[in-house]
Every structure is written in C-alpha cells, then in structure tokens.
C-alpha positions in Angstrom: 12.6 -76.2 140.1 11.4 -72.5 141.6 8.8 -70.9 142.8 6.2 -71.5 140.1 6.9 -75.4 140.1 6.3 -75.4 143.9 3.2 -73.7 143.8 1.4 -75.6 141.2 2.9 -78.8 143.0 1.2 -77.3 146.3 -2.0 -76.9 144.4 -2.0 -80.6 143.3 -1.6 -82.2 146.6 -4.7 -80.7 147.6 -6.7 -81.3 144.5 -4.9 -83.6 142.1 -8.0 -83.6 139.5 -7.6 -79.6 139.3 -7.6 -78.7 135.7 -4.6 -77.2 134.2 -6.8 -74.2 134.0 -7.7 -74.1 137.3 -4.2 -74.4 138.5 -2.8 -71.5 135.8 -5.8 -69.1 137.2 -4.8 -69.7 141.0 -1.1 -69.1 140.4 -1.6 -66.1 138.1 -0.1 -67.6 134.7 -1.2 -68.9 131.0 -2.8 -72.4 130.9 0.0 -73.3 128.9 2.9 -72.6 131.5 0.7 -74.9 133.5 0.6 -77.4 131.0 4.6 -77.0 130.3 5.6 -77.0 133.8 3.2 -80.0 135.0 4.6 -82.2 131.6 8.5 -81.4 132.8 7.7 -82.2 136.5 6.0 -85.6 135.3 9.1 -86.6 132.6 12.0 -85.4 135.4 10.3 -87.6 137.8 9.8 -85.1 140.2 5.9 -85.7 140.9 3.9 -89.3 139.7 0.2 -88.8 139.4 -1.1 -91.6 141.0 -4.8 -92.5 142.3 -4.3 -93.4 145.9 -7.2 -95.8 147.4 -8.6 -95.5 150.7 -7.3 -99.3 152.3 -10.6 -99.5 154.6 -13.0 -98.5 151.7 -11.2 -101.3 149.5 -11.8 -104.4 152.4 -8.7 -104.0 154.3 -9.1 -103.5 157.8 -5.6 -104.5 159.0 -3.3 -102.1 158.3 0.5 -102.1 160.1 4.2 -100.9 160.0 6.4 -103.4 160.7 9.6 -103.2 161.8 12.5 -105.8 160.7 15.6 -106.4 161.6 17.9 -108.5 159.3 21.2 -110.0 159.8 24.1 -106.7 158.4 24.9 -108.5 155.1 21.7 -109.7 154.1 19.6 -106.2 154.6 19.6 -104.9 150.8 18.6 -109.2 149.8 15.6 -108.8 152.4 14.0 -105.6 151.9 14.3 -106.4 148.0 12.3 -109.8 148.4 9.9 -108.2 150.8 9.2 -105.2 148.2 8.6 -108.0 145.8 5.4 -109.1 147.8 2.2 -108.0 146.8 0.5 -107.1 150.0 3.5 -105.0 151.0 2.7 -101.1 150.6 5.8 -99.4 151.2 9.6 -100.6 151.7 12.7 -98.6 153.8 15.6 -99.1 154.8 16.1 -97.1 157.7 18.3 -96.5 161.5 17.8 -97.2 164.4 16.5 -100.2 166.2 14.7 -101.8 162.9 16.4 -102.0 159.5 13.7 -102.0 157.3 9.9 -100.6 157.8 7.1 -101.8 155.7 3.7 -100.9 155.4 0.6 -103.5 154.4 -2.5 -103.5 154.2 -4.7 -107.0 155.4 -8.1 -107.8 155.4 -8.0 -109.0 158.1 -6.0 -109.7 161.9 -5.7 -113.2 160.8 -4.5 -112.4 157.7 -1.7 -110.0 158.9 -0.9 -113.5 160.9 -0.3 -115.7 158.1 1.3 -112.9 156.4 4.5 -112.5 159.6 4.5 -116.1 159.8 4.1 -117.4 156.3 5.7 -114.7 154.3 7.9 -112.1 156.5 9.4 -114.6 159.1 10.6 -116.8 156.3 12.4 -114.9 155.0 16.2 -115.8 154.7 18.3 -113.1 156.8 15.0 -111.8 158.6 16.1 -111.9 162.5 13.2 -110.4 164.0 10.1 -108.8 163.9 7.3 -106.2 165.9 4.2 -105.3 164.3 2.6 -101.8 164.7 -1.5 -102.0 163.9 -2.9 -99.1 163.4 -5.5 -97.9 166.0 -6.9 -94.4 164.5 -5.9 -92.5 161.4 -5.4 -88.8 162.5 -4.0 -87.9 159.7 -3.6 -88.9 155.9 -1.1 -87.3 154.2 0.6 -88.1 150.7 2.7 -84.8 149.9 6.0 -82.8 151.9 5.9 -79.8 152.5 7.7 -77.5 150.0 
C-alpha cells in the first residue's frame, strides 16, 4: 500500500458513493488507476464497502458498550457465542478491567434488559457485567486515520 492507496482510501471515508472518476480527478490520476487500485484494496481485504445504518433512524434507541469479564479459560468460548447473537454489533477481546467489549443496539431500555439477563448473563463462563448507555453521540466515526 503507498501513498496513492491511502489517498483514494481517505477520499472514500468521506464520501464512499464518490465515483471512480471523481476519486481519479481529486488525486490527479486516470480513472483506471482508480478502478485498479480500489478492485486490489477490496480483493486484499484491506477496505469492505459496506452501507452503515444510522441505529436511531432504524428504531433503536438503546444503544451501549458492555463490558464482560469471563472466567481465563473460557474467554475465546464467550466472546465467540456472544458474536454469534444477532443484536450484538461489535465483539473484542481486550485488557484491562473487562475482557471483552461489545456494542448493541436495542429498541428499547427494556429491551437492552432482557438482552443482559436473558442472553449475556447466561452465558456459560460470563462472570460479570456493566453496561455503558450512550448519552450523546459527539462523534460518528467509521475510518483511522492513515
């Protein structure tokens, strides 16, 4: 990856729908390096185009991080089953006090309850958890800086 490939990846965090054309035209190179470049990114696996809904617009209200902590030999087992649950957003397993984050999105408070009792908390090798609702969104971010 150089220069090129980070500025046409740059380009496409701000405006994924920019044409191929546009993109060339704002970096100074054929349509075709564009096209090229973008087709190698995609197959190395290095960016996904992806539509990425807006969880309030779509219904769901309740959105949180929680944090879990899981019993040493059972951590890999219980972020895998929680990854496998539909209303769960993102999965990591991290340091620190909690050793694996996820990410959901609920309709509803009530809803994020019967989701931590009925679905997290049974969870075999899930010691503990603390739920983080989100108050505001300052800030809605979905590239790194490169």
């Amino acid at each position: 990856m150089d220069d090129l490939d980070r500025k046409i990846i740059e380009l496409l965090q701000i405006n994924g729908r920019a044409s191929n054309a546009r993109v060339a035209r704002d970096v100074g190179v054929s349509e075709g390096t564009v096209r090229r470049r973008l087709r190698r990114l995609i197959q190395d696996e290095i960016v996904r185009v992806v539509a990425v809904p807006d969880p309030e617009k779509m219904g769901y209200n309740t959105v949180a991080l929680i944090g879990v902590q899981a019993d040493p030999d059972k951590q890999d087992d219980v972020a895998t089953r929680l990854a496998e649950l539909p209303e769960t957003q993102y999965v990591a397993l991290t340091t620190g006090s909690f050793d694996i984050f996820i990410w959901v999105a609920l309709a509803s408070s009530e809803e994020l309850g019967l989701f931590l009792r009925r679905k997290v908390g049974p969870t075999p090798g899930v010691r503990r958890t603390e739920t983080f609702v989100n108050l505001a969104i300052r800030k809605k971010g979905y590239g790194i800086v490169i």
